[in-house]
Each structure stands twice: as structure tokens, then as C-alpha cells.
C-alpha positions in Angstrom: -72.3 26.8 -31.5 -70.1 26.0 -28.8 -70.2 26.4 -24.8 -67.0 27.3 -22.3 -63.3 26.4 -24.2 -60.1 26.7 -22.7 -56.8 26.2 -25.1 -54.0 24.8 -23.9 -50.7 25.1 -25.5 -49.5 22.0 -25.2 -49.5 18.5 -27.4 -51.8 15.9 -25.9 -48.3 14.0 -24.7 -47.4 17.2 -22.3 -50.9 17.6 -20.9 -52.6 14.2 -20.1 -48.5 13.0 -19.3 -49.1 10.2 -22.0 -46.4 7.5 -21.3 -45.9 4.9 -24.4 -47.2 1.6 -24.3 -46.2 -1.7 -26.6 -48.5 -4.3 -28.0 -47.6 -7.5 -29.0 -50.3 -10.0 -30.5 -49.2 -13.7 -31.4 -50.2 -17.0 -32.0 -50.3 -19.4 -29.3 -49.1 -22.2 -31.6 -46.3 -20.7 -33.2 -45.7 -17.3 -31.7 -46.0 -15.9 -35.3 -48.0 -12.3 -35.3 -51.5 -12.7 -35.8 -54.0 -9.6 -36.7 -56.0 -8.4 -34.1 -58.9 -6.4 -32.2 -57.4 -4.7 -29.4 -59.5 -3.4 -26.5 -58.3 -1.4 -24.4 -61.0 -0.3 -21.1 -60.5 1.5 -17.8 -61.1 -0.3 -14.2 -65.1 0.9 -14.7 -65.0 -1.5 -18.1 -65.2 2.1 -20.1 -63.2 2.3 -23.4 -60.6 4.7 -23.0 -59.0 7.2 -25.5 -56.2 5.7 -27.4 -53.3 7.9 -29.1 -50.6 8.2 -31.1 -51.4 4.9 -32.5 -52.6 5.7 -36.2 -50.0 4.1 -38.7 -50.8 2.5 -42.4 -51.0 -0.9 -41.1 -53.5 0.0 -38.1 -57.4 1.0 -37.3 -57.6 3.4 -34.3 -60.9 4.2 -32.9 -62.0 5.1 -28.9 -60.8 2.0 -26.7 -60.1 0.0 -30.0 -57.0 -1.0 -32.0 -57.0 -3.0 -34.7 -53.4 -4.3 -35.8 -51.4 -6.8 -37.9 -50.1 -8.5 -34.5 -46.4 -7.3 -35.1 -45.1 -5.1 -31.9 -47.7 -1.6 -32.2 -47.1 1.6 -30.4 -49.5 3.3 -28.4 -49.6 6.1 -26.0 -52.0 6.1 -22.6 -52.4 8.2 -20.1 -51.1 6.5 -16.4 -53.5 4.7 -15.1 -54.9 1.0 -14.9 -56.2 -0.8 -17.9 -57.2 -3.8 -19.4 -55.7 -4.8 -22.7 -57.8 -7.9 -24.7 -57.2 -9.0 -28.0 -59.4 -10.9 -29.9 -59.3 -12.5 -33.7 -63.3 -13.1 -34.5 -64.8 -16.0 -33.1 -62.9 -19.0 -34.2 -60.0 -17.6 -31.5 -59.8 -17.5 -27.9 -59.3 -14.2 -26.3 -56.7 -13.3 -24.1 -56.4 -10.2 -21.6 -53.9 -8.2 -19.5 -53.8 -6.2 -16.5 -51.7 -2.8 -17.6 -50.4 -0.6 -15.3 -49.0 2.4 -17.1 -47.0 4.9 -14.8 -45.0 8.1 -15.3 -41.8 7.9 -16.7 -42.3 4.1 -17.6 -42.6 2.4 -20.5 -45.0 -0.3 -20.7 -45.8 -3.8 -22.8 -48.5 -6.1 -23.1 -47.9 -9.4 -24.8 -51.0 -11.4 -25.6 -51.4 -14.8 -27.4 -54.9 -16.4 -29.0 -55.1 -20.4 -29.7 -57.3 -21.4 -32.6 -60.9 -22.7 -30.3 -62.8 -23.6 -33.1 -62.2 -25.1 -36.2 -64.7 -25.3 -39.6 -62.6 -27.8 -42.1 -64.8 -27.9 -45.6 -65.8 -24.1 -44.8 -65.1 -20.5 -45.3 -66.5 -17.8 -43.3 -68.1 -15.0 -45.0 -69.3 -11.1 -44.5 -71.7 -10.5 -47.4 -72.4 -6.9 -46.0 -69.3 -5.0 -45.7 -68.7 -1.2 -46.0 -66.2 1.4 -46.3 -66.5 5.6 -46.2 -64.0 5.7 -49.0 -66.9 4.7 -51.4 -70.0 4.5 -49.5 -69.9 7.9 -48.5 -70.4 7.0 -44.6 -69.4 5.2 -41.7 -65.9 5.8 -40.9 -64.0 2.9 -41.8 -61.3 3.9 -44.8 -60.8 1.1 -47.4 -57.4 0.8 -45.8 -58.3 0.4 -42.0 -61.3 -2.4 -43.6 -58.5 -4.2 -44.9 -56.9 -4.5 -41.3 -60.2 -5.2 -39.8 -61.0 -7.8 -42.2 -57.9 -10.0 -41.1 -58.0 -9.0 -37.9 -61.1 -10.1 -37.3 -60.7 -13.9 -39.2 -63.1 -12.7 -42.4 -61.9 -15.5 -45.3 -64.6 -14.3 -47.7 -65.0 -10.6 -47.9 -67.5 -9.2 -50.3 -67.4 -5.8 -51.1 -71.2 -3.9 -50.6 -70.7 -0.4 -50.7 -73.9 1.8 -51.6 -74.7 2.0 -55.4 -70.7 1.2 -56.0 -68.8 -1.5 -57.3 -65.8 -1.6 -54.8 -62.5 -3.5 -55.4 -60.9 -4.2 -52.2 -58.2 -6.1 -54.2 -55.6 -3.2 -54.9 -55.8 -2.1 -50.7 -55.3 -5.6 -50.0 -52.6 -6.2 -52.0 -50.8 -2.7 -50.9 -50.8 -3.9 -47.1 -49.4 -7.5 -47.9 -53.1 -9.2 -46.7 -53.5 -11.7 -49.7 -53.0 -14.6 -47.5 -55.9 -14.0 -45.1 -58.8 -13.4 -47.1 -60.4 -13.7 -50.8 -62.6 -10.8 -51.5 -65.0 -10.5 -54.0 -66.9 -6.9 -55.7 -70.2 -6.2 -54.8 -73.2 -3.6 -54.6 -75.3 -2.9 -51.7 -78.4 -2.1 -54.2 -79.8 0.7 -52.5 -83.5 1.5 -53.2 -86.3 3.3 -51.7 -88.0 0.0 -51.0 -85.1 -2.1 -50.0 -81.5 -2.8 -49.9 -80.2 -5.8 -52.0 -76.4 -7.2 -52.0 -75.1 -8.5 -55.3 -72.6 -10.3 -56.4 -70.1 -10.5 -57.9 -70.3 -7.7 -59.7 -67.4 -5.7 -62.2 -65.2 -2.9 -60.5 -66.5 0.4 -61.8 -69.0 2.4 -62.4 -71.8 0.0 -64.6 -74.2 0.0 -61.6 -77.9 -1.4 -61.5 -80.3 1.0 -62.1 -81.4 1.6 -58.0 -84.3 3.5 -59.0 -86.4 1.0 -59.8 -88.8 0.2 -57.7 -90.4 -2.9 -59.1 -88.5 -5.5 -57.3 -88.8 -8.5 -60.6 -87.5 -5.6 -62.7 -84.8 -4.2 -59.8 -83.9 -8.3 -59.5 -83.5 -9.1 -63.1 -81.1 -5.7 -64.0 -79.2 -6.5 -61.1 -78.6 -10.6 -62.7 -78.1 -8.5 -66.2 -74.8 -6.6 -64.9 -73.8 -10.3 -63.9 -74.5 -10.9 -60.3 -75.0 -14.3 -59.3 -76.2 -14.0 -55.9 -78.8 -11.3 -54.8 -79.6 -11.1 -50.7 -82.6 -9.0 -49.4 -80.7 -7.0 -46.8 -82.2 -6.0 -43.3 -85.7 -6.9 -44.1 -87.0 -5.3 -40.4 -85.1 -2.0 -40.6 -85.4 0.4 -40.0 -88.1 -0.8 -37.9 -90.6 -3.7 -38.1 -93.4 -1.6 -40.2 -90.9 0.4 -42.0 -89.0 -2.5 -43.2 -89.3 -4.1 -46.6 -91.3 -6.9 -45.1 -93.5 -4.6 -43.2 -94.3 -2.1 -46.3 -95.2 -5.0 -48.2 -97.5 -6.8 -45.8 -95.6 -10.0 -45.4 -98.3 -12.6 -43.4 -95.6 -13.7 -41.0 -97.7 -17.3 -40.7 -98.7 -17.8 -44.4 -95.5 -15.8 -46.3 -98.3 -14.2 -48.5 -97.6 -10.5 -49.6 -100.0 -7.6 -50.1 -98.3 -6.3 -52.2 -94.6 -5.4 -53.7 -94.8 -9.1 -56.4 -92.3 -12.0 -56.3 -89.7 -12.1 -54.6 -86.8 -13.7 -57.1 -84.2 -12.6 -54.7 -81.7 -15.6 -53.4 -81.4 -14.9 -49.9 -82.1 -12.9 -46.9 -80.6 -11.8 -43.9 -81.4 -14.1 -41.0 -78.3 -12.4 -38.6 -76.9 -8.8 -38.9 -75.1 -7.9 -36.5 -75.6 -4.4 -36.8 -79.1 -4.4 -36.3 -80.4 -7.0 -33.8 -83.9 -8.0 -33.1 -84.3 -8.4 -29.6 -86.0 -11.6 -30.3 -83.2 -13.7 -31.8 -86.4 -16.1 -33.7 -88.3 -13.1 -35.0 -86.6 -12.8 -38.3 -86.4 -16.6 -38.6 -90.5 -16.4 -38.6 -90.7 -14.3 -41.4 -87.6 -16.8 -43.3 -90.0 -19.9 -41.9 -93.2 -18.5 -43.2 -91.6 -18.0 -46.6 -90.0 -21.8 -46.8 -93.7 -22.7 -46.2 -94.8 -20.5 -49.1 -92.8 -22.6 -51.4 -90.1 -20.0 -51.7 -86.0 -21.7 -51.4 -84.6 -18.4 -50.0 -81.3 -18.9 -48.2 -80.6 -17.6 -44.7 -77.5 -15.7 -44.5 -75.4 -13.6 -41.6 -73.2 -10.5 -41.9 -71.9 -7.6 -40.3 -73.2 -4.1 -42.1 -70.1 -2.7 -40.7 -69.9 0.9 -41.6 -67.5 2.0 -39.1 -64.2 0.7 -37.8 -65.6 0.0 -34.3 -68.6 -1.9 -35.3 -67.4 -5.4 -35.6 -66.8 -6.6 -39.3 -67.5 -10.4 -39.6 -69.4 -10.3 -36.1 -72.2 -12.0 -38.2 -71.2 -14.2 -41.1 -72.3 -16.8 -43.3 -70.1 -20.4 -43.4 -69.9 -21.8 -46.9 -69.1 -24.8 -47.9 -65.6 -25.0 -50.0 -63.3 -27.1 -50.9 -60.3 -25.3 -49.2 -59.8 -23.9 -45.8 -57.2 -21.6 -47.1 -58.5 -18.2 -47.2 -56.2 -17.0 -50.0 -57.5 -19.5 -52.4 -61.1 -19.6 -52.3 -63.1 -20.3 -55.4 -65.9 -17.4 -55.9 -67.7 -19.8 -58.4 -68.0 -22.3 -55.9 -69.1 -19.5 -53.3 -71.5 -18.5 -55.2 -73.1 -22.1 -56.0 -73.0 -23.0 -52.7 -75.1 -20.1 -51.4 -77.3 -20.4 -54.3 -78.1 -24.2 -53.1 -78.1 -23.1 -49.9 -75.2 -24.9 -48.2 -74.3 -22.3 -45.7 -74.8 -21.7 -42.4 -75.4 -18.6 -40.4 -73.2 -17.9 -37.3 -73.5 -14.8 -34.7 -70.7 -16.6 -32.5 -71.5 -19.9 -32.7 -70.8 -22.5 -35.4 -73.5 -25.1 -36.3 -73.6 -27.9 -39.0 -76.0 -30.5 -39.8 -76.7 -33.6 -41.6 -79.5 -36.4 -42.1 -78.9 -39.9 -41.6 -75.5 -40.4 -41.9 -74.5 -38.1 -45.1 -76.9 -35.2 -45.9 -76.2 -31.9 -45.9 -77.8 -28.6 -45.6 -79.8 -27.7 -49.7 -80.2 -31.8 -49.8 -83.4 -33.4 -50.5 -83.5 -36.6 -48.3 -85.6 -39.6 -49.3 -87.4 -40.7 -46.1 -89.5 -43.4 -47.6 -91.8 -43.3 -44.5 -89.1 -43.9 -42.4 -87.1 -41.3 -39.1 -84.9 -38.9 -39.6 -81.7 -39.0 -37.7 -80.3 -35.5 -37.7 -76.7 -34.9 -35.8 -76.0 -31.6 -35.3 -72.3 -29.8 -34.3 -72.1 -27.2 -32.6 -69.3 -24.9 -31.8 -68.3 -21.9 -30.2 -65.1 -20.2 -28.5 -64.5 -20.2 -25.0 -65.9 -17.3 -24.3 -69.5 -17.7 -25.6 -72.3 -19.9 -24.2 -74.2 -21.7 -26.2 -77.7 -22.7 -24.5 -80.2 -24.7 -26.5 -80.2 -26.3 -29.8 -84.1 -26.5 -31.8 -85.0 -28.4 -34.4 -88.3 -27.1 -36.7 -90.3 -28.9 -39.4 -91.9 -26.8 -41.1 -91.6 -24.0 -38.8 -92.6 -26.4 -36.1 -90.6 -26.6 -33.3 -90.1 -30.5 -33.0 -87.5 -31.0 -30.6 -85.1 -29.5 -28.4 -81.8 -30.1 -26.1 -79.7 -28.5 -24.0 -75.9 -27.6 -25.4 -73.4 -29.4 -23.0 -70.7 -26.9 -21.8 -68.2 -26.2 -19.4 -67.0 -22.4 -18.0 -63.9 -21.0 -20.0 -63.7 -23.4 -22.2 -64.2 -23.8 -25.9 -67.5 -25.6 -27.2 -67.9 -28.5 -29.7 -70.1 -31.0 -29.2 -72.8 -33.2 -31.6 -76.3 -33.4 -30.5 -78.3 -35.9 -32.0 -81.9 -35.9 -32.4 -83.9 -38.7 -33.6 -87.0 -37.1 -35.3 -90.0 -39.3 -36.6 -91.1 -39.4 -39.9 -93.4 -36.1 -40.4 -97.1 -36.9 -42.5 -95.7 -34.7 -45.8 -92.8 -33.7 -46.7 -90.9 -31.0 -44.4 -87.9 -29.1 -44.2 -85.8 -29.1 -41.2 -83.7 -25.9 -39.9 -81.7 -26.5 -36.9 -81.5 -23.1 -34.6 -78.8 -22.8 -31.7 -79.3 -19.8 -29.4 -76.3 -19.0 -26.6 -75.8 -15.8 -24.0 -75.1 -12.2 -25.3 -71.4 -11.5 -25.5 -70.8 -8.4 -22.3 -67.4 -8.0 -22.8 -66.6 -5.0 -24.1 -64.0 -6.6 -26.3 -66.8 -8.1 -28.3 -70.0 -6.8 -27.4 -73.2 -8.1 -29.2 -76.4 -5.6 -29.6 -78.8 -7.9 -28.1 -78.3 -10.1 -25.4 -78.0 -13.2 -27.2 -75.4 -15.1 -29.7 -76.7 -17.4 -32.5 -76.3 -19.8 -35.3 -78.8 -21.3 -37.6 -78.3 -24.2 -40.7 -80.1 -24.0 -43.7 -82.8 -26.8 -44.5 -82.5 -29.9 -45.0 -85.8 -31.3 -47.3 -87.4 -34.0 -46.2 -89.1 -36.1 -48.6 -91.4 -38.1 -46.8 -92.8 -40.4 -48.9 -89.4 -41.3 -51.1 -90.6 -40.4 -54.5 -87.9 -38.4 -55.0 -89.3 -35.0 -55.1 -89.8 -32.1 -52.5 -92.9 -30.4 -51.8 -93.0 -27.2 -50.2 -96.4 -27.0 -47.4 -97.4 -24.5 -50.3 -97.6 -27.5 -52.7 -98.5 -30.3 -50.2 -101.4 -27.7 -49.2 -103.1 -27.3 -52.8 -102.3 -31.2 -53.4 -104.8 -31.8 -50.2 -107.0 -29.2 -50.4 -108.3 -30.8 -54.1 -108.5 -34.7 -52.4 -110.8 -33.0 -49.5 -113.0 -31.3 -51.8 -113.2 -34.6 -54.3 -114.0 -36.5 -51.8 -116.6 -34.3 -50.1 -115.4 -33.6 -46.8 -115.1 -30.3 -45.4 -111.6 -28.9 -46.4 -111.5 -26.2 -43.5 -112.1 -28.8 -40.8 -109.2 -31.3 -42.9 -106.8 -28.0 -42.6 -107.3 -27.9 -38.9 -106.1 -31.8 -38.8 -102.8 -30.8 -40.3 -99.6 -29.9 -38.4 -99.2 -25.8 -38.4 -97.2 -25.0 -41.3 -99.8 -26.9 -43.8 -102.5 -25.6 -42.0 -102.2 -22.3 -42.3 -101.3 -22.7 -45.9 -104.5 -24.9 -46.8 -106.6 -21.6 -45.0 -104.8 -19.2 -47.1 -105.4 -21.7 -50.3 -109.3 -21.6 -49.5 -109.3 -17.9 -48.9 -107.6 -17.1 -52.5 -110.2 -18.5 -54.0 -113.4 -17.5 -52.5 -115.3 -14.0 -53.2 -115.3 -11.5 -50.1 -118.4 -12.6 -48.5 -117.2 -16.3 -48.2 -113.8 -14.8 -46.8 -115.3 -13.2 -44.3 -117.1 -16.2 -43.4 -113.9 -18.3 -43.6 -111.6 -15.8 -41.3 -114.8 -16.0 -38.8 -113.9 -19.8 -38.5 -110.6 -19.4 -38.2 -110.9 -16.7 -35.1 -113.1 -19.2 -33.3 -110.3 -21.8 -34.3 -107.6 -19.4 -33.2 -107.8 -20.0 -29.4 -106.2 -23.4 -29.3 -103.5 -22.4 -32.1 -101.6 -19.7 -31.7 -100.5 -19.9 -35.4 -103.8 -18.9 -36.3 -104.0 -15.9 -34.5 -100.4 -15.0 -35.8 -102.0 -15.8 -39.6 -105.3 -13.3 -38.6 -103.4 -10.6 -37.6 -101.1 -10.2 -40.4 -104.5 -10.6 -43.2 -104.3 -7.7 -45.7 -106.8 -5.1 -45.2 -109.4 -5.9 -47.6 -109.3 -2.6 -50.5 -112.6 -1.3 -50.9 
């Protein structure tokens, strides 16, 4: 049912006068064409109708172009625009006053300069979709391929819902071999969570998606041959709907209760198409896991379903072994976010190491001694990196401000001298900047981000990490040997082993001595607000 129409007969050219319009994207460096994102908004900053711009090689959408750089035809109605181009976040951007009058032609030239380089790493959209095969969204598998350049993604990994997509034969029909490697996946789709796999075969062999018992959903999905599993969005569609909140995850302990192990790889720290307001409120439920003894690596993507949502807005750096995009090695890929050298980026670029050599997935033999961590962090001239945190342990344990200067590019190494922590730690370095406004490259929540994945600290040198889990059990037996009272000992311990030496007495006591136990903990609670966090996330006892 429709309200008041009038039909005109006339083509859109006759009646808005439409007056044709050239854009040119190139290289600063070279003046070669580069692939692009091409806003185009109206003097109110509104994305304006674009037409007769809808070729093989392009991705049209309201106020958004997405092109292969070379000169691209569009239509506009006269007026006053701005024209940016953008080529994801390792580019600068680079806008133009347009002035588009009857009877004219127009043409805008822009040029981007590479702002940010990531030698000895590829950047990667694990969570990538298209409505050929997913079914929705609105992205064809052709226009993907021409967002996918466009937009810098050198990794691209195919995720469609309950199908095995192969990007390769569209990639190879529009000539874009050169600027990305992509890999077939399966966005794993079940009633109590999403999991991307991969790599997976082209076709039709899928994981059985109805089962519900993640071990068993887990291990069919390794069985088809996927070497990397990720939990996908584990807060959406909302906080208590979300895998994590159906399953009763104790956001200071990591305890479940219920839904069993969790034998995934890795979870989604950053997606860019759902935003927490509060960039550190999925990185609580990631910290409270590390301290459950669980190695789950962070990673960032996109879920782009549609052409306008920005595909490779959040990604994942890995670690390779070439920077050229064409040539990527997927069994590399694959070992590297299994270790867990990656690093998660939402418009900012951060990388760590630990006296002098360690990376992110090392273990680092402290020996009693400090640990010197120098982080880098980078971002493009138009995003503003803020603060840089360190944690140990979930601990925030020290903080600076990130040195930049208006309209220009970022890169600069913080160093923080940390002392040696009690136990053994890990160590996540967190960067949080300003939300991107311009409508060029507009993030959901008013904040960018990048976060590294840990580093372990072995504190006393014997060569082996131990999770606050372990250290918790390991100190929890030496206070009860020795006679002293273990609840008191836990309250002597930095946060992390705290709360795990609590949850370690309350598995093993009957009800009546947990109830007894979660008393002292509330009367605790006032001084330590991870105490309070740990109480209100208890399971409901089952009667």
C-alpha cells in the first residue's frame, strides 16, 4: 500500500536536469589508478543520490561509489557537492569542492598517499558477505570484489551463511588478483551462535549448523577441514541475547553456566558492524576468559553485508612473510592466528614486543626481572588516536597519552617500563582514538581502536606459562597446607588471581558453604570493584 504518486514521463536525466560528472582516483606516488570509496555529500554533509554510475567494474549505492580509480562516469543533479575518496585506513583521504552546473560537464581528480605502513603484515576481513550466496545484504559477489580492493582488504575470507563461497573466479573476471588473496569460508550459523571457519572447500559439504552442542558443532566444523574457527559477535544481538549472555559467561571469572567448552580459536574483539558503545566491554569478556586459562585470539572484521557498510573497516593484521597481497600464504595465515600473532585494528594500527624481540603469542622468560614493552602505534591522518593501556591480567597497569599532531598521519612508539608482576601475566596492549564523523568513513560508535594480542609473561623464568586459572589452584593448595585462611590469601592477590582463587573455593564447597563464601565476598566487594563485577554475573543457584 501506497500514498499520493505522480508519474512523470521523463528519464531521471530530463527531470532532475542531471549534468555528467568525471572521477578520477590516483596514486599520489605514481599517478597510477588506485581503487576507491567515493563519497559524494551535499553542503548539509547528507549523501546524495548518485546515477548513471552502475558499470561491471563499480559498486553504486546512495552518496557512495566504489571504483577501480580509472576515469568513472557519473551523473548529478546541479548543485554543490563534496567528492572524497578514500582507500581503507592505511591511505590518506583527499576531498573536492564540486560545482556541477547546467549544461557543464564536470571532473574531480583526487589523489591518496600511502599514511601508514604495516611491513611483516597483511590485513585481514574474516567476516565478509555477499547476497549472491548469503541470501542478504546487498552487496553482489561482483561489487565485493570492487569493495575489497577499494577498500585495501589483502586477506579476504569468504563467510557467507551456511555456504562455502569462492571469491576466486569473480576476482579473477575483474583483473583483481594483484590486490588481495582470498580464502573460502563458512559463517557457521546456529541457533546459539555464529562461528567463521576456515578454510573450508568450495561447495556444498557444509558443517552440520544444527547442532547445538558447541564441542560437537566445533569438532564437525575441524572434520570438513577448517583450521581456524572464530566465535562471531558474541554480544549480538544484544548483551543477554548474545552467545555470551545465554550462556552465563561471569564477565570477572570467565566461568559459564552453561553451553560446555569452548574449543573455538578466536573471538571477535572489533566488528565494525555492531559496535559496543563501550569500546572495553567486549575486551572484558576476552580478559576474563585469558584469566580462565583459555588462549583465545582477539580478532577484528567487518560483517559487511551490504555495499555501503564498510568492508575491512575492522580487520585483523597478521603476521606474514610478504607484504604483497597477491601472494599471501593461507597456511601461514592460519598459523599465525592460531598462535595468536595478530592484531586487531578499527583505524588504528598497533604492534608490540617485550624486551627487545618478543612478539605478540610469545612466552617471555622474566626471571624476576621488568618488562620493557614498546608499543607502535599508527593511524592515518585523519584519525586520532588518544590513549595507549597496558593490562596484566586484565589489570590496567599503565597508561600514556598518544603524541599527535592535527592532519597529519600518526606513528609513534610508546614505551612503558612495567615491573615484574608476583605470577605470571599476560600483557594486552589497548589503544583507543576519536570516532571517525566524516561521512566518508563513518564509525558506529564514537570511538576508533586497536588492540595486540598477549604477550605471556613468565615471571619466574621456568619456562612455562600459567594462566591466573593455574596460578590460582597452585596457591589455593599452599594456603590451605599451610593453614592460613585461603579467602583472606585471595584478597592479597592482584584482581585477575583473586577472583579466580574465589571461584576455585566456590567450586568446591557444598551450597551452604557457598552462600557463606559469596557473603564474604559482598562485604569484600566495596573496596574492589572486580568483586562486585564477579557477584553479579554468579549463576543462579538450580533448585
Amino acid at each position: 500500500t501506497i500514498g499520493g504518486a505522480t508519474l512523470y514521463d521523463a528519464s531521471y536525466r530530463e527531470l532532475l536536469s542531471l549534468q555528467p560528472v568525471t572521477v578520477t582516483v590516483v596514486n599520489e606516488a605514481d599517478g597510477s589508478h588506485l581503487p576507491a570509496r567515493i563519497t559524494v555529500t551535499d553542503a548539509k554533509a547528507a549523501k546524495v543520490e548518485i546515477f548513471y554510475a552502475a558499470a561491471t567494474d563499480t559498486a553504486v549505492r546512495k552518496g557512495v561509489l566504489y571504483t577501480l580509480g580509472k576515469p568513472t562516469q557519473l551523473e548529478l543533479p546541479p548543485g554543490s557537492y563534496l567528492v572524497s575518496a578514500t582507500h581503507g585506513a592505511e591511505w590518506s583521504m583527499d576531498e573536492s569542492k564540486l560545482n556541477v552546473a547546467p549544461g557543464e560537464t564536470a571532473s574531480v581528480r583526487l589523489a591518496l598517499r600511502r599514511e601508514l605502513k604495516t611491513p611483516g603484515f597483511v590485513a585481514a576481513d574474516t567476516h565478509i558477505h555477499t547476497l549472491t550466496f548469503s541470501g542478504h545484504g546487498d552487496a553482489s559477489a561482483e561489487e565485493r570484489m570492487v569493495t575489497l580492493a577499494a577498500e585495501g582488504v589483502e586477506l579476504a575470507i569468504a563467510t557467507d551463511h551456511n555456504h562455502q563461497t569462492d571469491f576466486a573466479p569473480f576476482q579473477k573476471a575483474l583483473k583483481l588478483n594483484g590486490w588481495f588473496t582470498s580464502v573460502t569460508g563458512n559463517e557457521v550459523t546456529t541457533q546459539n551462535g555464529h562461528f567463521n571457519s576456515f578454510p573450508l572447500p568450495p561447495g556444498k559439504d557444509i558443517p552440520a549448523y544444527k547442532e547445538e552442542d558447541w564441542v560437537k558443532l566445533v569438532a564437525g566444523i575441524r572434520a570438513k577441514g577448517a583450521r581456524v574457527v572464530i566465535l562471531n559477535h558474541p554480544r549480538w544481538p544484544d548483551i543477554p541475547r548474545g552467545p555470551f549472555g545465554r550462556f552465563g559467561l561471569n564477565r570477572a571469572s570467565g566461568e559459564r553456566a552453561s553451553g560446555g567448552a569452548f574449543t573455538f580459536d578466536a573471538m571477535e574483539l572489533i566488528n565494525s558492524g555492531v559496535l559496543q558503545p563501550d569500546p572495553l566491554f567486549i575486551c572484558r569478556d576476552w580478559f576474563s576468559l585469558l584469566n580462565h586459562g583459555e588462549k583465545i585470539t582477539a580478532v577484528g572484521s567487518s560483517d559487511s553485508h551490504t555495499v555501503d557498510n564498510i568492508v575491512g573497516q575492522g580487520r585483523t593484521y597478521v603476521r606474514s612473510s610478504t607484504d604483497d597481497p597477491a601472494k599471501i600464504d593461507i597456511d601461514e595465515s592460519c598459523k599465525a592466528f592460531l598462535r595468536g600473532d595478530t592484531t586487531i585494528s578499527l583505524g588504528i594500527f598497533a604492534d608490540v614486543n617485550v624486551n627487545g624481540g618478543h612478539v605478540m603469542g610469545d612466552t617471555v622468560k622474566l626471571e624476576g626481572g621488568a618488562a620493557q614493552a614498546d608499543l607502535r602505534v599508527a593511524a592515518p591522518s585523519w584519525v586520532t588516536p588518544k590513549r595507549a593501556v597496558v593490562f596484566l591480567n586484565g589489570v590496567a597497569v599503565a597508561e600514556q597519552a598518544v603524541p599527535t599532531t592535527k592532519g597529519e598521519p600518526t606513528d609513534t612508539r610508546l614505551r612503558f617500563e612495567l615491573a615484574a608482576p608476583a605470577h605470571d601475566a599476560w600483557m594486552v596492549c589497548v589503544v583507543i582514538g576519536d570516532g571517525v564523523a566524516h561521512p566518508a568513513w563513518a564509525t558506529k560508535a564514537k570511538y576508533t581502536f586497536a588492540a595486540t594480542n598477549p604477550i605471556y609473561l613468565d615471571a619466574d623464568g621456568d619456562g612455562v606459562y600459567r594462566s591466573p586459572a593455574t596460578t590460582a589452584r597452585i596457591l589455593v593448595k599452599r594456603a590451605e597446607s599451610l593453614g592460613d585462611d585461603v579467602f583472606q590469601s585471595a584478597l592479597k592477590q592482584e584482581d585477575g588471581i583473586a577472583v579466580q582463587m574465589i571461584a576455585e573455593l566456590r567450586a568446591g564447597a557444598d551450597a551452604a558453604e557457598r552462600t557463606a563464601l559469596d557473603a564474604s565476598v559482598r562485604r569484600a566487594a566495596g573496596k574492589r570493584a572486580v568483586l562486585k563485577e564477579f557477584l553479579r554475573y554468579l549463576p543462579t543457584e538450580k533448585k
